[in-house]
C-alpha positions in Angstrom: 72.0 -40.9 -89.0 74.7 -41.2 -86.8 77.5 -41.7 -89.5 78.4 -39.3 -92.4 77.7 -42.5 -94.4 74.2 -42.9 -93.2 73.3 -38.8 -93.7 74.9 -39.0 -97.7 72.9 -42.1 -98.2 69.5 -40.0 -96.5 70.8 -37.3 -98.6 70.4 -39.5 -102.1 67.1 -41.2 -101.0 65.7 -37.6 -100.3 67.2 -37.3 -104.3 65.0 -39.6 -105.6 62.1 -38.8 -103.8 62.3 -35.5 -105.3 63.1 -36.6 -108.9 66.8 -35.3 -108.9 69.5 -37.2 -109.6 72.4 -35.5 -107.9 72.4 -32.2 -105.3 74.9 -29.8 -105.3 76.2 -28.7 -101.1 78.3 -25.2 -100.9 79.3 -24.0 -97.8 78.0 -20.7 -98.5 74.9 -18.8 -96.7 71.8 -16.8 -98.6 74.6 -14.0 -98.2 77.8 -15.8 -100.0 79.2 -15.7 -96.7 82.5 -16.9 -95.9 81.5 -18.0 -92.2 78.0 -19.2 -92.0 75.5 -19.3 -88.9 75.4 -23.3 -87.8 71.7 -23.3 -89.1 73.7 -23.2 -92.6 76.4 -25.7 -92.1 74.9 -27.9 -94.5 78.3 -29.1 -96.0 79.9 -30.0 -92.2 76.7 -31.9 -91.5 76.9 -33.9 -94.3 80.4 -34.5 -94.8 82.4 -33.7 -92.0 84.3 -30.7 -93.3 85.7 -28.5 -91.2 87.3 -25.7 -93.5 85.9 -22.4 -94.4 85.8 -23.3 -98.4 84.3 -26.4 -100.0 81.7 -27.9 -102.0 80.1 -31.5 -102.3 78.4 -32.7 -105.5 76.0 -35.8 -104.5 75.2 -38.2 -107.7 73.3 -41.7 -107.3 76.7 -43.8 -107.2 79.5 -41.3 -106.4 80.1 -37.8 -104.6 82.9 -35.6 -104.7 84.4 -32.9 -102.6 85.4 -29.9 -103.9 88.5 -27.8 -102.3 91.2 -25.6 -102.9 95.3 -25.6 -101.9 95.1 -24.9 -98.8 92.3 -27.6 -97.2 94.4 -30.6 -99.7 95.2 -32.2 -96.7 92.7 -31.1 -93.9 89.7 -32.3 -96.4 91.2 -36.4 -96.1 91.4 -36.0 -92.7 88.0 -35.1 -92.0 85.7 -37.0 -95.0 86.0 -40.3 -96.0 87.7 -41.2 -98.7 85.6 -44.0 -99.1 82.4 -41.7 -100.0 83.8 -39.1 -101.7 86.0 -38.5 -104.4 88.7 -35.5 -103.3 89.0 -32.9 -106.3 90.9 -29.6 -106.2 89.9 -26.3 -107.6 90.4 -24.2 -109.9 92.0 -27.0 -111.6 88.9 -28.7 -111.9 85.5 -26.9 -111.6 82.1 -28.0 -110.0 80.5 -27.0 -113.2 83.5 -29.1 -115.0 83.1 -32.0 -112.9 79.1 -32.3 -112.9 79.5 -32.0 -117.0 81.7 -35.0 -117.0 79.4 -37.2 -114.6 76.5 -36.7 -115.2 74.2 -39.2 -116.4 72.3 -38.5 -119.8 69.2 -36.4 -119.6 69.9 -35.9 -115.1 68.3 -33.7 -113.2 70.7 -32.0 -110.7 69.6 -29.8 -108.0 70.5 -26.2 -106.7 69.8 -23.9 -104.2 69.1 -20.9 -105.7 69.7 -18.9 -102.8 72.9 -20.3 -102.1 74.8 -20.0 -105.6 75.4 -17.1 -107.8 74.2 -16.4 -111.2 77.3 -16.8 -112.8 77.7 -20.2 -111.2 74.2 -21.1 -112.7 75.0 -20.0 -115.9 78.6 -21.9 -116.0 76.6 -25.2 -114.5 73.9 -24.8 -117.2 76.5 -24.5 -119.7 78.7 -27.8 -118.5 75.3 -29.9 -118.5 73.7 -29.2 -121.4 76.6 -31.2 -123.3 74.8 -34.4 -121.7 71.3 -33.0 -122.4 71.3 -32.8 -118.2 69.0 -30.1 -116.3 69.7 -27.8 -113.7 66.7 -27.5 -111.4 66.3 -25.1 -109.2 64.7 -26.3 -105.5 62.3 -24.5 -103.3 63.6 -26.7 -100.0 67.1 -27.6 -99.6 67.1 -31.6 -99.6 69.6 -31.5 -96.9 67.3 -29.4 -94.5 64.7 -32.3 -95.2 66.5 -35.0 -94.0 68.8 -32.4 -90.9 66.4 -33.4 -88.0 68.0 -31.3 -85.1 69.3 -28.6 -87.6 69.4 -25.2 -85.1 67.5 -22.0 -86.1 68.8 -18.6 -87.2 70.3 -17.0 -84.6 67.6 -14.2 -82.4 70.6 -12.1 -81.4 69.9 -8.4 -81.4 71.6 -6.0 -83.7 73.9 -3.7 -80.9 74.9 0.0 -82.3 78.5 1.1 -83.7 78.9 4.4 -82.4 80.1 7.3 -85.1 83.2 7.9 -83.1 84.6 4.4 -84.2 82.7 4.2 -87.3 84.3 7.5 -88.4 81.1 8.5 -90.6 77.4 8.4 -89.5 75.3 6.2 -91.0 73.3 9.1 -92.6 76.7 10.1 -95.0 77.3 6.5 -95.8 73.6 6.1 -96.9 74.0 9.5 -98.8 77.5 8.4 -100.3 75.5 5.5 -101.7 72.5 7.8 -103.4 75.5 9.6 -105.0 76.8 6.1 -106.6 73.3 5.5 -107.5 72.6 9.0 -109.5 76.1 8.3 -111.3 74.6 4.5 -112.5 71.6 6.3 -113.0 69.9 3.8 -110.8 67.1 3.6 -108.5 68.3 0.8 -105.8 70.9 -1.0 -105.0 70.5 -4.8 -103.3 72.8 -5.0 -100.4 73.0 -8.5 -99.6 76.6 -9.3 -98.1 76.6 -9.0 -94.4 78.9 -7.0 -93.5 77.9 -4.7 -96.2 74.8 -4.4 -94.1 76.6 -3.5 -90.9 79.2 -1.1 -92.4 76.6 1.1 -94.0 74.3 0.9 -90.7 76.8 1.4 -88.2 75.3 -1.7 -86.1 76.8 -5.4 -85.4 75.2 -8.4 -84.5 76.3 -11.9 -83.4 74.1 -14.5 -86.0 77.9 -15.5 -87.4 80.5 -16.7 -84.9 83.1 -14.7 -85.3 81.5 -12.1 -87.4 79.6 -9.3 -85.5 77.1 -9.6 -87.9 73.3 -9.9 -88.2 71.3 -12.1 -90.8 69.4 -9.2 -92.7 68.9 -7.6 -96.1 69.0 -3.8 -97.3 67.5 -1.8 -100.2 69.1 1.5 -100.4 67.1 3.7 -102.7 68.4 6.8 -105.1 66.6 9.5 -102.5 69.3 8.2 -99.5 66.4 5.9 -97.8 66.9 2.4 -97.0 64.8 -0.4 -96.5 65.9 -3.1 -93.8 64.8 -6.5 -94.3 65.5 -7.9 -90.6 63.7 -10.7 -87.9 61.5 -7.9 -85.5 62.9 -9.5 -82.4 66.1 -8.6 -83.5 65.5 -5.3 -82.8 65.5 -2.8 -80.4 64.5 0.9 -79.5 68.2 1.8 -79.0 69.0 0.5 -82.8 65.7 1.8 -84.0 66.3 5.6 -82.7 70.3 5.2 -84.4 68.4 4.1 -87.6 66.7 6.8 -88.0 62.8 7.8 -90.5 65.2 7.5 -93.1 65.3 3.6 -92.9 62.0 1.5 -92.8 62.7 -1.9 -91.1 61.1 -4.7 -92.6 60.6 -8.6 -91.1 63.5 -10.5 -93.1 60.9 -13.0 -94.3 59.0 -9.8 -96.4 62.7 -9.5 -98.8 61.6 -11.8 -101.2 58.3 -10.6 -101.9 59.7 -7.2 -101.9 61.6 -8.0 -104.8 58.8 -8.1 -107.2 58.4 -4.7 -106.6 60.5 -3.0 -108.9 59.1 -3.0 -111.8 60.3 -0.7 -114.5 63.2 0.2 -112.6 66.8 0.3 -112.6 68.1 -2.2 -109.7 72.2 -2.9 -109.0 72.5 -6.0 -108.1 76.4 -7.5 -107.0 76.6 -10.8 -109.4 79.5 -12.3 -106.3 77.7 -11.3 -103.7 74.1 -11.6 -104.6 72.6 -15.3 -105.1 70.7 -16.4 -108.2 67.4 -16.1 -106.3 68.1 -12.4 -105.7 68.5 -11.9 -109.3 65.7 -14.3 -110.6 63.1 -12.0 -108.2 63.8 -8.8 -109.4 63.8 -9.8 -112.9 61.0 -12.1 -112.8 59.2 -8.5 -110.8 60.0 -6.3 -114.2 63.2 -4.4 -112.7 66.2 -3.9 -115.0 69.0 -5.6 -113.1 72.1 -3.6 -113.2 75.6 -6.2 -112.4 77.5 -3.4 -110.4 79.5 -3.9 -107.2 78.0 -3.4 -104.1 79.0 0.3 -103.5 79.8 -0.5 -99.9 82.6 -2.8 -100.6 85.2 -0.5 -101.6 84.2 1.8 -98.9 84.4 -0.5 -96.4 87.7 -1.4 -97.7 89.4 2.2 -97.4 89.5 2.4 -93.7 89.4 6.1 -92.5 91.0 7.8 -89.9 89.0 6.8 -86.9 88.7 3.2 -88.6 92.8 3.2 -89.0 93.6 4.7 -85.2 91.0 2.3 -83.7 92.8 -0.7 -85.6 96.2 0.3 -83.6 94.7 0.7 -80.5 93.1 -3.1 -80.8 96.5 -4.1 -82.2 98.8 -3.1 -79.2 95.9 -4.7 -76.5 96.1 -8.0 -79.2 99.7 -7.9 -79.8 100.4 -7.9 -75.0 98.3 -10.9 -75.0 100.1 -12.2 -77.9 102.8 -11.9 -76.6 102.5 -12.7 -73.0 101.3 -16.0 -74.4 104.9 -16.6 -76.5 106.3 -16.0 -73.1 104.1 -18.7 -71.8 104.5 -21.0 -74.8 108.3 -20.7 -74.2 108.0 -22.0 -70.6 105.8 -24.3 -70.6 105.3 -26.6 -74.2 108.8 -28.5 -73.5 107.0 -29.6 -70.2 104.9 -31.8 -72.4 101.8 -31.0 -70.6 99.6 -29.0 -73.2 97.6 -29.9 -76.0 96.8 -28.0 -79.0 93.4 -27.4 -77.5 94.6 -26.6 -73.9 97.2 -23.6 -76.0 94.2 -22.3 -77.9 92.2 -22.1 -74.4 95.3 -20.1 -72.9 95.2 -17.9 -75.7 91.8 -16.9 -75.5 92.1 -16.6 -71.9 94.8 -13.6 -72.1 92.8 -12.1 -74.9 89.7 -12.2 -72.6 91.6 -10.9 -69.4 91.7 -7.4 -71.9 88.5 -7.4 -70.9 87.7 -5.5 -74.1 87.3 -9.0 -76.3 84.0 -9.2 -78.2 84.7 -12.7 -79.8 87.6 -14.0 -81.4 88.4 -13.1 -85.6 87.9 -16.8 -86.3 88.8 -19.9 -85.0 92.3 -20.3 -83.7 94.9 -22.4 -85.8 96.7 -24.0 -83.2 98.8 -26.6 -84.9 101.5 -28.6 -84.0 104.2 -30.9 -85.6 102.2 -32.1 -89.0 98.8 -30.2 -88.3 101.3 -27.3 -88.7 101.4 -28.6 -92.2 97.4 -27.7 -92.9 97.1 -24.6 -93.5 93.4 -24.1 -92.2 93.7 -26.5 -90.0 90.8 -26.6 -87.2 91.5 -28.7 -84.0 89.1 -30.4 -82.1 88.4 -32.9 -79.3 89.4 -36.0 -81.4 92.5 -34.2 -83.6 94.3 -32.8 -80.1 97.5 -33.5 -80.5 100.2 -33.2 -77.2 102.5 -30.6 -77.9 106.2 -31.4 -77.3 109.7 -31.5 -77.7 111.2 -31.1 -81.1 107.9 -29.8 -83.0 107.1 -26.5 -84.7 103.8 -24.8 -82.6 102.3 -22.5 -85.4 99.5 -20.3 -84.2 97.4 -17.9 -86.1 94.8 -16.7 -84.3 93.0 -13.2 -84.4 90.5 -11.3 -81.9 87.6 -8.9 -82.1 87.5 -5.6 -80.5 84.7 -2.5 -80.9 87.7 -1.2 -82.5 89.6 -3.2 -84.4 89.7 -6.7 -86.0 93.5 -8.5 -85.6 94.9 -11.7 -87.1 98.3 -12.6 -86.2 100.6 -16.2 -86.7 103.5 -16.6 -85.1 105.4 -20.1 -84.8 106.8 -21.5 -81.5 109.9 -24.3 -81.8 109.8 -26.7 -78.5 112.8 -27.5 -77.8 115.9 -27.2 -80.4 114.7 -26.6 -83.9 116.5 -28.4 -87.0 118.5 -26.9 -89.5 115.9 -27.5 -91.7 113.1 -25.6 -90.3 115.6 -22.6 -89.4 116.7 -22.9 -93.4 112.8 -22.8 -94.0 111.7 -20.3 -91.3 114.6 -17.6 -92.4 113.3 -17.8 -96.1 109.3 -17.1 -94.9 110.6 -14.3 -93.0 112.7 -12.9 -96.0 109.3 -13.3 -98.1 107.5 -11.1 -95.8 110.2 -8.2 -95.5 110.5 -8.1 -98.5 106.8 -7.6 -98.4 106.5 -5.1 -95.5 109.3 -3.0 -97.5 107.4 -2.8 -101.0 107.9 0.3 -102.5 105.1 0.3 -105.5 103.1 2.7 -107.6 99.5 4.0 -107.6 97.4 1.3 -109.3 99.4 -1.6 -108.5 97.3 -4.8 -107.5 98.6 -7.2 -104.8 99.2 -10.3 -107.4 101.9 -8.0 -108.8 103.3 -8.3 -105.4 102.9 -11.7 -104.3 106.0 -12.7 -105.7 108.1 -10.5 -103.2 106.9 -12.5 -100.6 107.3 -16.3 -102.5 110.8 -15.0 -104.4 113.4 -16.7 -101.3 111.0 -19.6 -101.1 111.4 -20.0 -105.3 114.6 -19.7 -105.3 115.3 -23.3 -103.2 112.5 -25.0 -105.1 110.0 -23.8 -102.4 106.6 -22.5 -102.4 103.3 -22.2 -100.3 99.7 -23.2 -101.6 97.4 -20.2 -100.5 97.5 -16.3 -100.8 100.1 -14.4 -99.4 97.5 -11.5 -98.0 93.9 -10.9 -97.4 92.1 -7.4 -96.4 90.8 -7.2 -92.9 87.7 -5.4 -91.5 86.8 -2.9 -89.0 85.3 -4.8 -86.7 83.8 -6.5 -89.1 85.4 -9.9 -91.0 88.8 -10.9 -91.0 88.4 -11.8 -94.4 87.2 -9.1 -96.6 87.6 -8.2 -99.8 88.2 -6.5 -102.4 91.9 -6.1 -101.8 94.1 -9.7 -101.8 97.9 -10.4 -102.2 97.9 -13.6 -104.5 99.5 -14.8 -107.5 96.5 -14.5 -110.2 95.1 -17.7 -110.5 94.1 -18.2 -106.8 90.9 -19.5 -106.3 87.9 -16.8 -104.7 89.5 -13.9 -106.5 87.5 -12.1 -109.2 89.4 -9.2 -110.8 92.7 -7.9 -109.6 91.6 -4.8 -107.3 94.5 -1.9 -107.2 95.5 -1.6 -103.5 94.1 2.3 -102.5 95.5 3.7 -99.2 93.7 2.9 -96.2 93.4 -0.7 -97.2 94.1 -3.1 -94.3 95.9 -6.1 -95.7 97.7 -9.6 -94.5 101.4 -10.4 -94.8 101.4 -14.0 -94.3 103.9 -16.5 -96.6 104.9 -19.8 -95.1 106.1 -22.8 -96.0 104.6 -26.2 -95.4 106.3 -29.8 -95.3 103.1 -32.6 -95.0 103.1 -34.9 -92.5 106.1 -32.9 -90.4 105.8 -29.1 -89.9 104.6 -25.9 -91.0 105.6 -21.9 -90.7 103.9 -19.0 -91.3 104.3 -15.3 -89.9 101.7 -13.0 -90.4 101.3 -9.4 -89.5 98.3 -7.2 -90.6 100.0 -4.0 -92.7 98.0 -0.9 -93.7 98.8 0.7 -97.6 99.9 4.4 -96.8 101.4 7.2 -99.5 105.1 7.2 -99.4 106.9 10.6 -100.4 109.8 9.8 -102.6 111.8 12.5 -103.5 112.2 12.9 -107.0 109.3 10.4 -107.7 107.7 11.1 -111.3 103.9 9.2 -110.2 102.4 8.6 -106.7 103.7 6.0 -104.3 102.7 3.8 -101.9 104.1 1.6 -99.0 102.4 -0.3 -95.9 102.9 0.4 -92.5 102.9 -2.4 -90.1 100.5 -2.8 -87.7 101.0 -5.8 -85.6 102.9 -5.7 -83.1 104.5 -9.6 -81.8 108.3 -10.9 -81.2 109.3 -12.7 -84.3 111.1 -15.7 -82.7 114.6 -15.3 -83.5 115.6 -19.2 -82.3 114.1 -19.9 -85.8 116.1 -17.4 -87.8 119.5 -18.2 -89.3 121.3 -14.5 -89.6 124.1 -15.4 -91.9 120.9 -16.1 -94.8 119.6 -12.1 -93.8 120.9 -9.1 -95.9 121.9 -6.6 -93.9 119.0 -4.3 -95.0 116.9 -7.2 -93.7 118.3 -7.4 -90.2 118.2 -3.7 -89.9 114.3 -4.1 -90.6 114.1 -7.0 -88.1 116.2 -5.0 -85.7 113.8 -1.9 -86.5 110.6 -4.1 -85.7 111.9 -5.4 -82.9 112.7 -2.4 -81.4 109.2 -0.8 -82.5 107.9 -4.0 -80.5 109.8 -3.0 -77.8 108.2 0.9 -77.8 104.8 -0.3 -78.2 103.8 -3.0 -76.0 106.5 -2.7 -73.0 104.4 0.2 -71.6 101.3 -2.5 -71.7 103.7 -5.7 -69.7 104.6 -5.9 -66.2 108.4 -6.1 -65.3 109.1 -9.8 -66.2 107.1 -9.7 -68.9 109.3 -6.9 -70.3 112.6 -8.7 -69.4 111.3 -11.5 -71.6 110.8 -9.2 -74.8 113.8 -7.5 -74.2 115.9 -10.6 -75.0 113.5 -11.8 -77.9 113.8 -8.2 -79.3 117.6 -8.4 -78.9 119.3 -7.0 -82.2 120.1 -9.8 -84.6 123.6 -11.6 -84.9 124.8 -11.8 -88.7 
């Protein structure tokens, strides 16, 4: 099975061997993880994808893929056109899509431990129009025909200590037996991964990019906790930080386990627990509860030590950063670097902090019309040469014990066009007017999302993804609840009011296909703001990335002047922050890119 055509026609023989007549492939884990161990790239080794989003449906005569705005153009890059059929959400549904092709009376096939509840329900729903069957699988027909699919990962769990955490272990478990007494509960399933960690104070490395270990959790009314976790993947070190209070269990003992609560009162997260999870408990006798994991909103509300240890990993990111803009400067025109050979650079000045656990997620290094794809993943056969008269956008992000960064800045080689300085002064109005949001207690970021898309609007110009995602403590650089978006966005569920403490993107851009694209992001943290005279509490972010914004791009006569003066502000706040961490021509270099804007 050497081509993606030969592994999607294995995939429908496998079908009909098992009696099904089409397969549905998320790129999901048993978690509803956003980044997914390699043993559970299903979706990549089947189609080719590369994004962090997608899902195939496989029928007898046709398949489709299944993406949002932001992998529109990455997806026909990567998958053949010829195979599958490309079809963007939310306009048009899985469940939506199966219920119109479907054959009469079909059988299709589901992982139950890779889909929610909800999603079974809305898929039930779509195919019983054509008198068509959801069936629920025990092995995933992709794992059948994967031959050299790799195992789990048999990395060990590794401690957080309290003084980064900010709260032991013992108080989060505590805080969670409170919740539990106010839902007069008796458990709570905690199956999201970085749930897990948060609440344990421990990391692992099962996820690239994640520091996160493939486990389960029970956390019961009287402040105990049962760990559901591979043996070898622990150690006396994690075990003594655990404490008698939690029992570890082997990971393969969690299904079982569910059966065991009969006649009880069990939360259960509808998003972030799978169908399985919520089949087993019922089909045991529990009462399923659909409540939030209680960790999720906790996790989101950095603390102190969470907040301080996020600065200190952002001025160490933001000297690499920036030492590599210097670089970027001096050497792209050359003509000598590749997109991968600038991603290896960048990596290479995070790593020489010597304080780098991984990096946040892979790096976007994207020139001329990759620039374009938002998400856009190079590799050995996409490469492209980077040189004179492109646009070098790179977001990239890294992971420290103490903080988790994600950062884009864009790079002109050689002399940018009036267009892209037109377009690149209009993403960077978007995100001031962002970063100087004034807004009041209870306000949700798709009320703010227009800030940053209002000077894009206003020339007929927009951008197909959120504005702004929340960011973990060392933990993923995508996490919820928090999101800047305009309300329909796909992955969203309700609008969650931003609470301070939340870490949260700032990233609009703007992207012209096949030519260029622009996006500056800084990570911002939402912080009280004392207004005199204010009649109900108000907030504001604080910035907390710390990079040159590169003023080639920027067109000053377009700026008000209460937008130079922030750019000037920044700038100079650039200037404080990291010229202490650069040697002398390293500073020289910042000083002119932080030079006060003309106007």
């Amino acid at each position: 099975m050497s081509t993606y055509a030969d592994r999607l026609s294995a995939l429908r023989d496998q079908l009909k061997r098992d009696r099904l007549d089409g397969f549905v492939v998320p790129l999901t884990d048993e978690h509803m993880s956003e980044y997914v161990g390699a043993y559970a790239q299903r979706l990549a080794w089947l189609t080719g994808f590369q994004g962090s989003a997608g899902t195939a449906v496989v029928l007898p005569a046709e398949a489709a893929m299944f993406v949002d705005g932001r992998y529109t153009l990455q997806v026909r890059e990567q998958v053949d056109g010829g195979d599958y059929q490309f079809v963007e959400v939310p306009a048009t549904s899985v469940a939506d899509w199966l219920g119109a092709h479907v054959s009469q009376g079909g059988r299709i096939g589901y992982d139950p431990w890779l889909h929610t509840s909800e999603w079974v329900k809305a898929a039930e729903k779509a195919l019983a129009a054509k008198g068509a069957a959801l069936v629920a699988v025990d092995t995933n027909p992709v794992d059948a025909i994967w031959p050299d699919r790799p195992a789990p990962s048999d990395a060990r769990l590794v401690v957080q200590p309290d003084d980064l955490a900010g709260k032991s272990s013992a108080q989060k478990r505590a805080d969670i037996a409170d919740w539990l007494a106010e839902q007069k509960a008796d458990a709570v399933v905690l199956s999201a991964l970085d749930s897990i960690a948060w609440a344990l104070n421990v990391r692992g490395a099962d996820v690239e990019r994640t520091p996160v270990a493939l486990a389960y959790a029970i956390a019961n009314a009287d402040g105990t906790l049962d760990l559901f976790v591979a043996p070898e993947k622990m150690s006396d070190e994690v075990a003594k930080h655990l404490g008698n209070a939690v029992t570890v269990h082997d990971r393969k003992d969690f299904a079982p386990a569910l059966g065991k609560y009969a006649g009880k009162r069990v939360a259960a997260d509808p998003e972030r627990a799978v169908a399985a999870i919520i089949d087993g408990l019922k089909a045991g006798g529990a009462t399923v509860l659909a409540l939030r994991d209680p960790v999720v909103l906790a996790k989101a509300i950095k603390n102190p030590a969470e907040a301080a240890g996020h600065r200190a990993a952002s001025v160490r990111d933001g000297a690499a950063l920036t030492r590599f803009l210097k670089w970027c400067e001096e050497t792209l025109p050359n003509g000598t670097e590749t997109e991968l050979t600038a991603a290896a650079k960048l990596q290479e000045l995070r790593e020489a902090t010597g304080l780098l656990k991984d990096l946040s997620f892979d790096t976007i290094s994207a020139t001329g019309p990759h620039g374009a794809i938002p998400h856009y993943r190079v590799t050995e056969e996409s490469s492209l040469p980077i040189g004179p008269g492109q646009l070098y956008l790179v977001d990239s992000g890294g992971q420290y014990a103490d903080g988790t960064t994600d950062v884009t800045r864009v790079v002109p080689v050689g002399e940018p066009t009036p267009e892209m300085v037109d377009r690149f002064t209009r993403v960077l109005q978007g995100h001031i007017a962002l970063a100087t949001a004034v807004f009041p207690e209870g306000t949700n970021g798709g009320q703010l999302d227009a800030f940053a898309r209002r000077p894009l609007w206003e020339a007929g110009l927009d951008f197909a993804h959120g504005t702004g995602h929340g960011v973990g403590a060392y933990l993923a650089v995508h996490e919820g609840p928090q999101r800047i978006a305009k309300p329909n966005y796909p992955g969203g569920g309700p609008a969650e009011p931003l609470k301070p403490g939340m870490i949260i993107s700032n990233e609009p851009g703007y992207y012209k296909a096949g030519d260029y694209g622009i996006r500056i992001e800084n990570l911002v943290l939402v912080e009280r703001r004392d207004i005199p005279g204010a009649e109900q509490p108000m907030m504001g972010f604080e910035t907390l990335t710390y990079a040159p914004i590169e003023r080639r791009l920027i067109e000053p006569a377009l700026l008000t002047v209460a937008e130079r003066a922030w750019l000037d502000a920044y700038h100079g706040r650039v200037l404080d922050v990291l010229g202490p961490e650069l040697d002398a021509d390293e500073r020289k270099w910042l000083l002119a890119k932080c030079a006060t804007i003309g106007g």
